[in-house]
N, C-alpha and C positions, 0 to 999 in steps of 0.2 A: 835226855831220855833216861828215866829210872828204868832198872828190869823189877820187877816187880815178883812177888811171892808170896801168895797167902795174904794178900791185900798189904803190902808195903815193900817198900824198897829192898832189896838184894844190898849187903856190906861187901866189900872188896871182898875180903877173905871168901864169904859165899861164892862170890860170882866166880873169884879164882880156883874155888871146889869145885865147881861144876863141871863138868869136862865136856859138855853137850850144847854151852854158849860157844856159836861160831864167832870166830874172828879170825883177823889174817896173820896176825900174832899170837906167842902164846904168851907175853906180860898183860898188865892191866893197861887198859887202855880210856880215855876220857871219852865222855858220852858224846854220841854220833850228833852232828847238827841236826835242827827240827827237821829239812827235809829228806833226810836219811833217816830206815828203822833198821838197825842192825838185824840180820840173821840171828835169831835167838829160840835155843832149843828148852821148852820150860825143863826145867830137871823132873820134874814131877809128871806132869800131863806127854811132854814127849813133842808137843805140838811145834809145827816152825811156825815164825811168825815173815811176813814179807821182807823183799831186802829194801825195795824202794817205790816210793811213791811217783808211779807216772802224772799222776794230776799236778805234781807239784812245780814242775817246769812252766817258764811262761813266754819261751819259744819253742820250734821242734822243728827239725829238718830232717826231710826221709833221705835212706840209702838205699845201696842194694849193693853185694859182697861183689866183686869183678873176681874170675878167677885168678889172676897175678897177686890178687893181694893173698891170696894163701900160702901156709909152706908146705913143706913136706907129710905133713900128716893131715893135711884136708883142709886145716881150719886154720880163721885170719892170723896172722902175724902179730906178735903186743905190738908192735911198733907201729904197724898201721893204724890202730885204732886213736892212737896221737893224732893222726891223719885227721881224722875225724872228729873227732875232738877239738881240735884246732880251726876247723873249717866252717864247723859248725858255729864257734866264739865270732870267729869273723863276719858270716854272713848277718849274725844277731847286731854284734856292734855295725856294723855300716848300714842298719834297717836302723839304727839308734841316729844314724848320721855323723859317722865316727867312720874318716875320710883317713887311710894310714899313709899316702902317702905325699899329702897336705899336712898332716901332721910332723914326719922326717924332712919337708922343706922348711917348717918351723924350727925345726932341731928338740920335736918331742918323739923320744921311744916309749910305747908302749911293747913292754917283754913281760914271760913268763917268768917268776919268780920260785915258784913251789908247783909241784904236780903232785897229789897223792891221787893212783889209781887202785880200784880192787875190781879183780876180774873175777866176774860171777858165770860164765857159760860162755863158750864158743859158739863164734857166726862162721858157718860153711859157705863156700861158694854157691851163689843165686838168694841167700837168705835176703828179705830185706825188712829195714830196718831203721828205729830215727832217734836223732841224740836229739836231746833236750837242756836247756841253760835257763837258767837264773842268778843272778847277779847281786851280791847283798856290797855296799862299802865297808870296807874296812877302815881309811880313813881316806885324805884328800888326795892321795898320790897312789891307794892301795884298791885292790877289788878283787872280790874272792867270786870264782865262778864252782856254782854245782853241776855239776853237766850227770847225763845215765844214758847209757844208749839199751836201747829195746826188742826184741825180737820182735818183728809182725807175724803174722796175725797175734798175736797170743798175750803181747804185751812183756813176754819174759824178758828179766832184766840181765845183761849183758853184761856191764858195767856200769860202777860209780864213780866219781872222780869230783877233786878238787881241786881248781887251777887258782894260783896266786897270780895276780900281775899289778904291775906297777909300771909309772910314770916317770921317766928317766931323759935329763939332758945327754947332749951331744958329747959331754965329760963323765956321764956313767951316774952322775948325781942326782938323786931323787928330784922329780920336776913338778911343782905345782901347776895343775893346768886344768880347765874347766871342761876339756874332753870327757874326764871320767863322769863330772855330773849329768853327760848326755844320757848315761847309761840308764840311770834312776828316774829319768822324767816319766 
């Protein structure tokens, strides 16, 4: 994704002027994948632009907040929303026919490798709410999931997130196995 200005791209230097591009860092950071649009405040017009595209998911599972998942100050837990996140990867792959525990009698793990989250807005208890995935390969052993979870009615977005995982023998060893191409069918 270029930012654009004045009908052309934004140079690093610009973009690192600008004090009004949101991000969760303050260095330069490499452009967001296609299904993420960063928070982007134009320097000029003032305008924001969306964090993420609901349409772009091509599963979704509804929630709804339980009050134990909250702490102290009303609203969820970051830890829980791993919860969710996680649960949600799961029910998408076993609807792929991606059996986990037919796979660990084979001596295939499927683990999370990388998690990058950005938390955009707090869910209060009774809020409800649905995470979304998509799934691009990375290579034969690798798979990158986009997940965002949503506020209902409104659509507001919650969070974004990028979960790595990979294909691993019963030795820790990268594992070639035709499970991840269930995912792409």
């Amino acid at each position: 994704m270029a930012l654009l200005k004045a009908g052309r791209s934004l140079g690093r230097r610009e973009v690192m002027n600008c004090p009004s591009i949101l991000t969760s860092r303050s260095t330069w950071r490499a452009p967001a994948p296609i299904w993420i649009v960063r928070a982007v405040r134009d320097c000029e017009s003032g305008a924001v632009k969306p964090k993420i595209d609901p349409e772009a998911f091509s599963f979704r599972l509804p929630f709804e907040v339980r009050d134990y998942e909250c702490d102290m100050e009303g609203i969820v837990n970051n830890a829980v929303y791993q919860n969710y996140l996680e649960h949600t990867r799961h029910v998408f792959m076993r609807g792929r026919g991606v059996d986990f525990a037919a796979l660990v009698r084979e001596g295939v793990h499927l683990v999370v490798t990388r998690i990058e989250i950005d938390y955009l807005w707090p869910l209060r208890a009774g809020d409800t709410f649905w995470v979304g995935v998509s799934v691009e390969r990375m290579s034969p052993i690798r798979a990158r999931f986009h997940q965002g979870i949503f506020r209902e009615p409104d659509n507001r977005p919650v969070l974004k997130a990028l979960v790595t995982g990979a294909s691993l023998d019963v030795q820790g060893r990268p594992a070639r196995t035709g499970v991840l191409a269930k995912l792409f069918d």
